[in-house]
C-alpha positions in Angstrom: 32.7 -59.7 -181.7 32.6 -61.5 -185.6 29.8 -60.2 -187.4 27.5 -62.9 -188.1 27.8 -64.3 -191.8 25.2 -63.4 -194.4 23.5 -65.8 -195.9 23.0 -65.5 -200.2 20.1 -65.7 -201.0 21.3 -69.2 -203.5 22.6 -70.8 -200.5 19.2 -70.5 -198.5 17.9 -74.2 -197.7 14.2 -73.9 -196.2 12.4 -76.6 -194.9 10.5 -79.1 -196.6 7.5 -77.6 -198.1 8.9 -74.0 -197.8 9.5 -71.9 -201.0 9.8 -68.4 -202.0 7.6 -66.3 -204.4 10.3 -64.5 -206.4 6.5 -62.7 -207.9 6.3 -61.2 -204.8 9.4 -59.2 -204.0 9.4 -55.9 -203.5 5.6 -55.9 -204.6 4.3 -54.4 -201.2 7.4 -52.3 -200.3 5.2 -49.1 -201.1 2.6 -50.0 -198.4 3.4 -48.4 -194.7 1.7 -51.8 -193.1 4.1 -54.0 -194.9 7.0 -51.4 -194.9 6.7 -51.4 -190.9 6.7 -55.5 -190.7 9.5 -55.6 -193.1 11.5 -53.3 -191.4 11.0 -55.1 -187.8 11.8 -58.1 -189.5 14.9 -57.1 -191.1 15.9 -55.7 -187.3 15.5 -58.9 -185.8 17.0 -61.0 -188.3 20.1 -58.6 -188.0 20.2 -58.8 -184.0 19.4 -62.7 -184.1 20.1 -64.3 -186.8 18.7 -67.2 -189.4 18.1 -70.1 -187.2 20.5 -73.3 -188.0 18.9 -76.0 -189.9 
């Protein structure tokens, strides 16, 4: 089984009305609320995937 491709971060398209605070990155690593929900998220992004826009 292929491992699925990784998206750069420069190719990214989001939807319409989408964007992303560079400000905030990494900001709340430090915190164990936001380090759990990052974590899971990461998980599932690795198991699923980005969806196809």
């Amino acid at each position: 089984m292929k491992p699925k491709k990784q998206i750069k971060p420069a190719k990214l398209k989001l939807p319409k009305g989408f964007s992303i605070d560079k400000t905030l990155n990494g900001k709340y690593d430090d915190q164990p609320f936001f380090k759990d929900k990052t974590e899971r998220a990461n998980r599932i992004l690795k198991t699923v995937g980005l969806p196809k826009l």
